[in-house]
C-alpha positions as a Markdown table, in Angstrom:
| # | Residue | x | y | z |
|---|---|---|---|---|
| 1 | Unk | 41.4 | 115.5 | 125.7 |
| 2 | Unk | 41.2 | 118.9 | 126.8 |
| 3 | Unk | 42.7 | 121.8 | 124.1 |
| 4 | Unk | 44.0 | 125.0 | 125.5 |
| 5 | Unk | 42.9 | 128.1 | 123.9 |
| 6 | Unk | 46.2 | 129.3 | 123.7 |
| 7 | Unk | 47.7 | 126.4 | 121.5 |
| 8 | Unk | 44.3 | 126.1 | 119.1 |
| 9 | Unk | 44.4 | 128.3 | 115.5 |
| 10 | Unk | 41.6 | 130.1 | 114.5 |
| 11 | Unk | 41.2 | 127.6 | 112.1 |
| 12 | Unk | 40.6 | 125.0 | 115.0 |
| 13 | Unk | 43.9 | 123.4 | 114.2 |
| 14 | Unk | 46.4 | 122.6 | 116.9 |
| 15 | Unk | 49.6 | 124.3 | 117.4 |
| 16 | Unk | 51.9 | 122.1 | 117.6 |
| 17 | Unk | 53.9 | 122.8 | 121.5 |
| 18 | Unk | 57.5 | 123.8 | 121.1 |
| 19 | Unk | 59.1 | 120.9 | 121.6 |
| 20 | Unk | 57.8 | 118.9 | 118.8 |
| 21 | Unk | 58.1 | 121.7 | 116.5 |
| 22 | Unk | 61.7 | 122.0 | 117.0 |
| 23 | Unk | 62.1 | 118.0 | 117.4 |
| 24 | Unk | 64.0 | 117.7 | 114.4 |
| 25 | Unk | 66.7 | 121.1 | 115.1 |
| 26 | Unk | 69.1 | 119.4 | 117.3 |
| 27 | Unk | 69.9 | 116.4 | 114.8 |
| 28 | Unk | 70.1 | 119.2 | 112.0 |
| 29 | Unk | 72.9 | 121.0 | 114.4 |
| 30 | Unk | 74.6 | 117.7 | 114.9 |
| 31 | Unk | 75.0 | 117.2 | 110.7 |
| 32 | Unk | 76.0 | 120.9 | 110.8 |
| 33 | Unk | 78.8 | 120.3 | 113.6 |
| 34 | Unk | 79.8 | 117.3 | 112.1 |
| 35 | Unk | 80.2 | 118.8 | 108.3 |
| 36 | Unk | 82.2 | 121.7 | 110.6 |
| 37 | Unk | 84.6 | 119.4 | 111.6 |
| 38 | Unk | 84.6 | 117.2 | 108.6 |
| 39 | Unk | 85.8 | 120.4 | 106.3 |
| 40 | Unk | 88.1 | 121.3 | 109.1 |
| 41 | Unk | 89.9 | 118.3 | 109.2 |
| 42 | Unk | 89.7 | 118.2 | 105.5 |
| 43 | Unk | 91.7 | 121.7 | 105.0 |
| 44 | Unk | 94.0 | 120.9 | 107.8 |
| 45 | Unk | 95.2 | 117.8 | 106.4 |
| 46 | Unk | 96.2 | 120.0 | 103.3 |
| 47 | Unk | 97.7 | 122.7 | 105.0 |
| 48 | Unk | 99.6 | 121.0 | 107.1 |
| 49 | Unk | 101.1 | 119.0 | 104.6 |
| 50 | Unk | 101.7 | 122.0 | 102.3 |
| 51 | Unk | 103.3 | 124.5 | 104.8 |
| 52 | Unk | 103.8 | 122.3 | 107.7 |
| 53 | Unk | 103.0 | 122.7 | 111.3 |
| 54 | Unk | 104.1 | 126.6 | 111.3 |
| 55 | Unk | 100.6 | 127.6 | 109.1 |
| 56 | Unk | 98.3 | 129.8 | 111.3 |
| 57 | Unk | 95.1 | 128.4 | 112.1 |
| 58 | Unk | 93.0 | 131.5 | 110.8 |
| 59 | Unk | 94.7 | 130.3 | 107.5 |
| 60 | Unk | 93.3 | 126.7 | 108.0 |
| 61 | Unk | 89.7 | 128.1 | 109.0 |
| 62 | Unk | 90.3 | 130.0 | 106.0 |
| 63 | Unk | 91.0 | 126.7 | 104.0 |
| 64 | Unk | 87.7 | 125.3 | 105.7 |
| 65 | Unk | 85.1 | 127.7 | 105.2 |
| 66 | Unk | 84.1 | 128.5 | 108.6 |
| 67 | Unk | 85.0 | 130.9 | 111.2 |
| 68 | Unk | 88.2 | 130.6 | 113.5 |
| 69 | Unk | 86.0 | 130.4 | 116.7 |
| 70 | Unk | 84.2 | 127.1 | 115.0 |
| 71 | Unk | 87.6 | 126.0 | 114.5 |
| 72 | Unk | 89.1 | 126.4 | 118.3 |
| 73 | Unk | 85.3 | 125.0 | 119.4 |
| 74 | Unk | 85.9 | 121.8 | 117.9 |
| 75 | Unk | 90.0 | 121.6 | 118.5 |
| 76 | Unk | 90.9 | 124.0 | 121.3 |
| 77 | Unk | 94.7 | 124.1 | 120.2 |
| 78 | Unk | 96.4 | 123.2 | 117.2 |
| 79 | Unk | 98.3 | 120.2 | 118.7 |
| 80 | Unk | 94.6 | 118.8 | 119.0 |
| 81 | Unk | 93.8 | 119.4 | 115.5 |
| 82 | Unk | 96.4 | 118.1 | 114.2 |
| 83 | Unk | 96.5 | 114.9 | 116.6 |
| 84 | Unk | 93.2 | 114.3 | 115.0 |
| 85 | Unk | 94.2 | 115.0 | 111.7 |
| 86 | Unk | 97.1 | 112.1 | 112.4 |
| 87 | Unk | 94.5 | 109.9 | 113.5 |
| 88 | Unk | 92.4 | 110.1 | 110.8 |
| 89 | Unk | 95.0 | 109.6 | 108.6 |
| 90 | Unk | 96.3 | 106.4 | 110.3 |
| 91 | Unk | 93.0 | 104.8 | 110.3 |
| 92 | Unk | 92.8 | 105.4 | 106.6 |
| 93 | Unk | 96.2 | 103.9 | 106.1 |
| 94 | Unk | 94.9 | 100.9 | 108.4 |
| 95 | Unk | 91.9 | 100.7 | 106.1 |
| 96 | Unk | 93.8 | 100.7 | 103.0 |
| 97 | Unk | 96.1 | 97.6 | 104.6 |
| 98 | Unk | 93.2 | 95.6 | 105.3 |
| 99 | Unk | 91.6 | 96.1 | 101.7 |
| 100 | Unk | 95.1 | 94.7 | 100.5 |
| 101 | Unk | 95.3 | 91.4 | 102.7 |
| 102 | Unk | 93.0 | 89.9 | 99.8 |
| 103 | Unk | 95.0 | 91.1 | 97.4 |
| 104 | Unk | 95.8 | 87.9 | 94.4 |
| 105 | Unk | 99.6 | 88.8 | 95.1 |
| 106 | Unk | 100.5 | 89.3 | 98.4 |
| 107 | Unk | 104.1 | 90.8 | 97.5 |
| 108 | Unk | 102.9 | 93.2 | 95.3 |
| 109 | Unk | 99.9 | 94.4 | 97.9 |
| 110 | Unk | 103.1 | 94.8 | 100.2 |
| 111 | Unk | 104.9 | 96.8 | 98.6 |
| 112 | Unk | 102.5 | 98.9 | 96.9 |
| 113 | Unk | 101.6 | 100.0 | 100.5 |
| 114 | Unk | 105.2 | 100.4 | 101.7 |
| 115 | Unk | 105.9 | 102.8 | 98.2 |
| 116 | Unk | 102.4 | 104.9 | 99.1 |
| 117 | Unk | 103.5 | 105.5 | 103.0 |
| 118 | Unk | 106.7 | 106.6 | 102.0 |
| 119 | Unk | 106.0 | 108.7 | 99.3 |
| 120 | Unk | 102.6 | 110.6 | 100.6 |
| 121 | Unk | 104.9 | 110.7 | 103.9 |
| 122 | Unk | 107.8 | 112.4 | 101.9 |
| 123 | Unk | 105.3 | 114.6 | 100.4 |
| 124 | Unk | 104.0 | 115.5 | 103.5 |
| 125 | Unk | 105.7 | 118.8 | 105.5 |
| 126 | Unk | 103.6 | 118.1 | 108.6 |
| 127 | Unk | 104.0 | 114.1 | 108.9 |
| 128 | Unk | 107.8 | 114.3 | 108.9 |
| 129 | Unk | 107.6 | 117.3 | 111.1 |
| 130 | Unk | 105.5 | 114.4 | 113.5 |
| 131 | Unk | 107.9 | 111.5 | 112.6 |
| 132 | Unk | 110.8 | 113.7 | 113.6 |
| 133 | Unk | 109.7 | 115.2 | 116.4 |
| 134 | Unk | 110.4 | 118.5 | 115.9 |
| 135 | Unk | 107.8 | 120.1 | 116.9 |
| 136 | Unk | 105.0 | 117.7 | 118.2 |
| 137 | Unk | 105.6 | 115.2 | 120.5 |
| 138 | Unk | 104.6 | 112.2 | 118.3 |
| 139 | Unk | 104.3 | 109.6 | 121.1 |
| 140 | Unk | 101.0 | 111.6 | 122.1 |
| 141 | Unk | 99.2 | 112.1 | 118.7 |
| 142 | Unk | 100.0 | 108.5 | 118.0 |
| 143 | Unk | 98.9 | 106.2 | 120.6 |
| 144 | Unk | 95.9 | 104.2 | 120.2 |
| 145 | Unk | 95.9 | 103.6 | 116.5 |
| 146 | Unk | 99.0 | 102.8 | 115.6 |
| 147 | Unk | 99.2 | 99.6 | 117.2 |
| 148 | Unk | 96.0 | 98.7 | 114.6 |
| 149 | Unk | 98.5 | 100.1 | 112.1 |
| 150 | Unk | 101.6 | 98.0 | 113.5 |
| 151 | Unk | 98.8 | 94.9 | 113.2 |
| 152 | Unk | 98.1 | 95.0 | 110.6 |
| 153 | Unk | 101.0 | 95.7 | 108.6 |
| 154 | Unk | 102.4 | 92.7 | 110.4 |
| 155 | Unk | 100.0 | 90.8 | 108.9 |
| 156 | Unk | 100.5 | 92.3 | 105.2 |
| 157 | Unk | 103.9 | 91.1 | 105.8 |
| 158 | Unk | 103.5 | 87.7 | 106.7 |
| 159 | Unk | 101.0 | 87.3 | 103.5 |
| 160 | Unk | 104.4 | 88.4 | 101.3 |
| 161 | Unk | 106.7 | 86.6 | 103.4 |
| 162 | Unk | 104.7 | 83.4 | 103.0 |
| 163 | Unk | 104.0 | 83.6 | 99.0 |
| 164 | Unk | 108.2 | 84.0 | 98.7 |
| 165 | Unk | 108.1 | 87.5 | 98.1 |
| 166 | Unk | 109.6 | 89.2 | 101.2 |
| 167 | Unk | 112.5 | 88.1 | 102.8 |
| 168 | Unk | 112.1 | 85.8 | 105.9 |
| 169 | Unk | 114.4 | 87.6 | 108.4 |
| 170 | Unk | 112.5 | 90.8 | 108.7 |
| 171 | Unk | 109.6 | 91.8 | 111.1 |
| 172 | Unk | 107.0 | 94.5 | 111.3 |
| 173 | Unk | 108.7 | 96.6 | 113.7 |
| 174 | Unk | 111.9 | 96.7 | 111.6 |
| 175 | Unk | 110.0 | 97.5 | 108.7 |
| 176 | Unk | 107.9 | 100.1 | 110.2 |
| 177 | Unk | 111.5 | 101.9 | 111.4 |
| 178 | Unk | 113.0 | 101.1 | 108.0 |
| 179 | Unk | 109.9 | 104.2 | 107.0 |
| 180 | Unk | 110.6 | 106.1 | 109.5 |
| 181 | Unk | 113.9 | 106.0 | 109.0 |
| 182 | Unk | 113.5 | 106.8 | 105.5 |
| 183 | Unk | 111.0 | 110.1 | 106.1 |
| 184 | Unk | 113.5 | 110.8 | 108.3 |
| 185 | Unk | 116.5 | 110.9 | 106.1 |
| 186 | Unk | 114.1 | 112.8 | 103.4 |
| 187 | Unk | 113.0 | 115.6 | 106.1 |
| 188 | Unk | 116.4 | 116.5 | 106.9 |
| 189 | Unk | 117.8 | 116.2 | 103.0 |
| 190 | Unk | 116.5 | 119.1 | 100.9 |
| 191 | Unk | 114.7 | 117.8 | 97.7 |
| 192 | Unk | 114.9 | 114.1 | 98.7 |
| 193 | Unk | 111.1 | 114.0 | 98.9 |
| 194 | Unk | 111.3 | 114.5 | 94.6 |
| 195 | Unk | 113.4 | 111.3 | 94.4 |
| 196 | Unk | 111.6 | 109.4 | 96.7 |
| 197 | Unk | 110.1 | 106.9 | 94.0 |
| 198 | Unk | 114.2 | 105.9 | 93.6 |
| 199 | Unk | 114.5 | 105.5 | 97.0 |
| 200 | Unk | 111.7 | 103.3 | 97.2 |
| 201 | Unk | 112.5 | 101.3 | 94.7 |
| 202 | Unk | 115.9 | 100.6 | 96.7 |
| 203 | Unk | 114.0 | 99.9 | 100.1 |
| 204 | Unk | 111.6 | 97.5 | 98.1 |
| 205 | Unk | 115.1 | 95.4 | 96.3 |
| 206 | Unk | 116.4 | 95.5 | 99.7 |
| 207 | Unk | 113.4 | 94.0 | 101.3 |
| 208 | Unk | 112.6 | 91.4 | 98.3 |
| 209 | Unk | 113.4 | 87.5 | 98.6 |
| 210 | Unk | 116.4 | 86.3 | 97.6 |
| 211 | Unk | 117.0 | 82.8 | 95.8 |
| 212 | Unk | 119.4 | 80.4 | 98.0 |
């Protein structure tokens, strides 16, 4: 193999062209991008749900640790950034649902979940700002994901409805409007969101098995 001059050391080493010494750069960007976006979605999350969808998003880039052009790089408008800050948080709901269907007491796993939508929903600006349409058009930061969430909530209920806990006559979709009803009813009534552990409670009686 020949050796040009101009890529030998005047130890007699070879340098190394380029391309191989910079081989590794790209993947570090990609961790870099990713962290970005990671810590953006992070701070939105909080944001939003602190000061609803009205916060700035130099305040959320702020939040993040990075500069607002990074921001509008990886979300180009705030209705994208917060779409995927509502996907994210529906496929962690949809993971949390799953980890329950092998709970040892089907009832309880159901409504331990219903009480944790509703109450990290009523404590949360942005999502009843969503659920309500206000101010985003819900129906396109939702679609895709929330039939998994639909799923597999159905599936949570037939678990409860089949060990006696949950009353027969009652399907996922009613259910699933029986929360949004209620984040709802706590968006538009101020300081219902500090009562919401009663008003779960009377959702859960109200969705409980009764004995014939």
């Amino acid at each position: 193999m020949k050796i040009n001059p101009m890529n030998s050391h005047q130890d007699g080493s070879v340098a190394q062209p380029d391309s191989l010494v910079n081989a590794d750069r790209p993947k570090s960007l990609r961790v870099d991008a990713q962290r970005n976006r990671a810590r953006i979605l992070d701070a939105a999350h909080a944001v939003f749900a602190a000061e609803g969808l009205s916060v700035r998003i130099e305040e959320i880039a702020r939040h993040a640790g990075v500069g607002i052009g990074t921001v509008y790089r990886n979300f180009p408008t705030k209705e994208l950034l917060f779409e995927a800050v509502i996907h994210r948080y529906q496929q962690k709901l949809v993971e949390e649902a799953e980890s329950l269907l092998d709970f040892d007491d089907p009832g309880e796993a159901f409504f331990q979940y219903i009480s944790r939508v509703i109450e990290e929903g009523a404590a949360n600006k942005a999502l009843t700002a969503a659920v309500s349409g206000t101010e985003i058009d819900m129906k396109a930061v939702a679609t895709g994901i929330s039939d998994q969430l639909l799923d597999v909530l159905s599936k949570l209920l037939e678990c409860a409805q089949q060990s006696g806990s949950v009353r027969a006559d009652i399907g996922a979709e009613q259910v699933k409007a029986l929360i949004v009803g209620t984040l709802l009813a706590m968006e538009q009534s101020a300081g219902q969101a500090d009562r919401s552990v009663v008003i779960v409670s009377v959702i859960c009686d109200g969705l409980r098995a009764r004995p014939d």
